[in-house]
N, C-alpha and C positions, 0 to 999 in steps of 0.2 A: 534486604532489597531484592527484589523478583528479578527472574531473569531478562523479562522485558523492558524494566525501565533501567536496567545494568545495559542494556543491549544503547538503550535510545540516547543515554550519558555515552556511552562509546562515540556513537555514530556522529551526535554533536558536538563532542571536543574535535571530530577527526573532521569534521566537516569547517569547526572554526579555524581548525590550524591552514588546512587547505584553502579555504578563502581570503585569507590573510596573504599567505605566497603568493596565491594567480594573483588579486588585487595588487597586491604591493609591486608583484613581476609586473604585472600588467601598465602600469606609472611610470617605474622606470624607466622599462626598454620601448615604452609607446605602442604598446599594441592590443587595439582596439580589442580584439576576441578573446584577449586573454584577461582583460580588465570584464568585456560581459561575461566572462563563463564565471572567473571568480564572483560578480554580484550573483550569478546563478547558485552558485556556492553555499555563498553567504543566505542567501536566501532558504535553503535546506535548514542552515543553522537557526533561523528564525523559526523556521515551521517544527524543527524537531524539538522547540522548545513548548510549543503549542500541542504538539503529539503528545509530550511529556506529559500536561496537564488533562490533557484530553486521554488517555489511558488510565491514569491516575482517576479522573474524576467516573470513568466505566468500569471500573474495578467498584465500587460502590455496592453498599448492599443493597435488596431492593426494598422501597418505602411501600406505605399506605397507599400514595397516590404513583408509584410508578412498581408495577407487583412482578413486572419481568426485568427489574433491574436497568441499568443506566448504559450498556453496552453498545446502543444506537448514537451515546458520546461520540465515538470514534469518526462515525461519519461524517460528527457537523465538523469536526478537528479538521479531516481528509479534506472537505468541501471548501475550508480557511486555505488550507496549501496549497487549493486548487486556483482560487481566488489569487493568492499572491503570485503564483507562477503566472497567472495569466495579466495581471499588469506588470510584472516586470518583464516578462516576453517581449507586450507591447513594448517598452521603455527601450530596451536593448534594441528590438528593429528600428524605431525612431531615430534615437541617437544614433545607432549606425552609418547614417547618411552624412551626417555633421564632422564624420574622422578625416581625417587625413592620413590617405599611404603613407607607412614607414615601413625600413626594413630593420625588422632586429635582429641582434649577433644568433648564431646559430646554439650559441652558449644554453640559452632558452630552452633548447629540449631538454637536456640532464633535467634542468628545474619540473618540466612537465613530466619527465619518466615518475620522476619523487610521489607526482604528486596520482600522478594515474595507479601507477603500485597502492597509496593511501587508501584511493576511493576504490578500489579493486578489492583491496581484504575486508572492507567496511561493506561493501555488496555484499560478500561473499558467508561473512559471519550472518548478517540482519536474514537473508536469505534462509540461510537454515534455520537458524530461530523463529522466523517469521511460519515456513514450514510447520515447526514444532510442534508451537506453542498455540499456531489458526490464530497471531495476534495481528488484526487489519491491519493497525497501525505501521507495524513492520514490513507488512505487504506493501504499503500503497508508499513507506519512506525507501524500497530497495525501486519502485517503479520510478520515482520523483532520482533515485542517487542514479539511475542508469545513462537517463536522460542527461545528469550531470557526466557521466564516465564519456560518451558518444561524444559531444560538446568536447570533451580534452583532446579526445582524437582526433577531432577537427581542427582545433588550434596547434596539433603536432603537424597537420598536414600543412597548414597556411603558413607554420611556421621556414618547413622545407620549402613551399612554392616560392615563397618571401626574397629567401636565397638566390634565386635566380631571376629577380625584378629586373635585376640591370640589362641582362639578356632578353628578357623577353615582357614589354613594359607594361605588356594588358595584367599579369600578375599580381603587380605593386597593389592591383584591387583585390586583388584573396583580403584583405586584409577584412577589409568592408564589407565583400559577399557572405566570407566567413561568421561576423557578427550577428549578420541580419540571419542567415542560417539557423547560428545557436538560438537567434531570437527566436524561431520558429519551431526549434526543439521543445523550446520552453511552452511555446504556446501548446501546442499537441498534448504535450505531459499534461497542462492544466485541465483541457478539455476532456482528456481523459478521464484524470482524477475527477475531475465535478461532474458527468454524466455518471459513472460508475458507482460514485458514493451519492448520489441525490436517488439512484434507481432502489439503493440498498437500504438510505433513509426513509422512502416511503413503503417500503417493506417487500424484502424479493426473499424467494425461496432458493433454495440450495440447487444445482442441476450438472451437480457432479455425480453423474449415476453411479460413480463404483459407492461411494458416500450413502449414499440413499438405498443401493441393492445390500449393503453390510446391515446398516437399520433394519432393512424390509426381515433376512435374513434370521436376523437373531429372534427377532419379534415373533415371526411363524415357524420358529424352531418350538416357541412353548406350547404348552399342550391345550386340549380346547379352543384354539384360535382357527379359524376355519377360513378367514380371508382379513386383508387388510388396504389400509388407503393412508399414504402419510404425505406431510408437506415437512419441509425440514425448513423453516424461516431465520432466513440470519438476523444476528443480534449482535454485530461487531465480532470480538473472537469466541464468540460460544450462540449455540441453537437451541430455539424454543419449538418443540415436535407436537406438531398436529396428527393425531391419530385415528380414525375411523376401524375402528375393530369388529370384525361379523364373528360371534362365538356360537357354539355350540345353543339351540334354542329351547333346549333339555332342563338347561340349566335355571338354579333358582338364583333369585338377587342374592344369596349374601356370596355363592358360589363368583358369581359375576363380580360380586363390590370386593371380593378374596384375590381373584385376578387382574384386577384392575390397579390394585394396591402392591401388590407383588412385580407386574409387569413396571408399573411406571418408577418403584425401587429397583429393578434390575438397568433400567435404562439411565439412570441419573448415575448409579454406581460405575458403568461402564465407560472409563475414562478415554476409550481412544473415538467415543463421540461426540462428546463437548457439549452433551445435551442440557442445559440446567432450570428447562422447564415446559414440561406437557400435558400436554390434553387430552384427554381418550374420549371419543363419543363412541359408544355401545350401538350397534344397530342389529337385523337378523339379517337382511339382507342384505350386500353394496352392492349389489347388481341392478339391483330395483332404485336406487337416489338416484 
């Protein structure tokens, strides 16, 4: 099993055992933010199950009718998790208004420390890997688990203010502002996620210059290449390179069809690009297009 979907079974067990606590915390000791942050939770648990299949089905070779591969997968996946964050968002501000203040025992933090530690290493692994491996899916589940970590730290905070309701009674509503907050956590996460992956579904290029200056770099290191014009199009976690190459005008076709065959073999071999499939258009000049 790859290291991405070892990485996405991690993040989903660690993600159900945590939903499970806030939830079940949250019933017991009556407190509104901590029952929304756990459906928040659980929610992750849903989506990393859809990630799951949605990486799985972008690993795919490419067909007949799809000749760059399935990798665009990814983003209808991101666009799902985007979609669910954004009704449960709503859900959690709505119901919000319906709680009634309670104060719960202070006991409730240990339980929260447990659980922010969980979702701390579970960032912190998906993160590198996600790094690693250029796997969206990992990117867009450590942006989706952040949103969940912020949310915890909010219900540590409401849990403290909580404490001191007796004394000071405007408080005893953290409990309810707190809610509708993490509501709004959720909402942002969602908008995020579905702007971000809808710009990349209908096809964005790369505009990480150090990214694009290593491509441009290696490309006019070979000989006979006399200028160039590249787009780097993402494709979920690997790129399809659009090429405009100006060579030497000296040259004959099979010189040119020799380079062309050579170049786009050096480029697919070089693993720390993630290139796995390009176009070269031949011109004399790129000054002149």
């Amino acid at each position: 099993m790859k290291l991405e979907f070892r990485t996405l079974i991690y993040s989903m067990i660690n993600n159900f055992i945590i939903s499970v606590i806030k939830i079940v915390g949250g019933i017991i000791f009556n407190l509104g933010s901590l029952f929304a942050d756990g459906m928040h939770t659980f929610s992750d648990f849903i989506t990393d199950i859809v990630c799951l299949i949605g990486a799985k089905i972008s690993k795919k070779k490419p067909t007949k009718y799809h000749p760059f591969g399935f990798g665009k997968v990814e983003y209808l996946t991101n666009l799902f998790v985007g979609i669910v964050l954004l009704l449960l968002g709503i859900y959690i501000v709505v119901s919000s208004f319906f709680k009634k203040p309670t104060i719960p025992p202070s006991s409730v933090l240990i339980l929260l420390v447990i659980v922010f530690i969980l979702k701390l290493c579970a960032i912190i692994i998906m993160h590198k890997i996600g790094d690693k491996i250029h796997s969206q899916v990992l990117i867009t589940s450590v942006k989706e688990s952040m949103a969940d970590l912020y949310s915890t730290i909010g219900v540590v905070i409401i849990t403290i203010l909580l404490q001191f309701s007796n004394k000071f009674h405007i408080l005893k509503y953290s409990d309810i502002i707190g809610s509708i907050l993490i509501g709004i956590i959720v909402l942002k996460t969602s908008f995020t996620i579905i702007i971000d992956n809808s710009l990349s579904l209908i096809g964005e290029v790369e505009e990480d210059n150090d990214k694009i200056n290593k491509v441009k770099d290696f490309i006019k290191s070979k000989k006979e290449i006399k200028d160039i014009e590249i787009d780097l199009i993402k494709y979920g976690s690997y790129y399809k390179l659009q090429l405009n190459l100006e060579l030497n005008s000296k040259l004959n076709l099979r010189q040119v069809s020799k380079i062309e065959n050579n170049l786009k073999r050096d480029i697919l071999r070089h693993r720390s690009f993630n290139i796995k499939y390009v176009t070269i258009y031949v011109t004399n000049n790129i000054n002149k297009k």
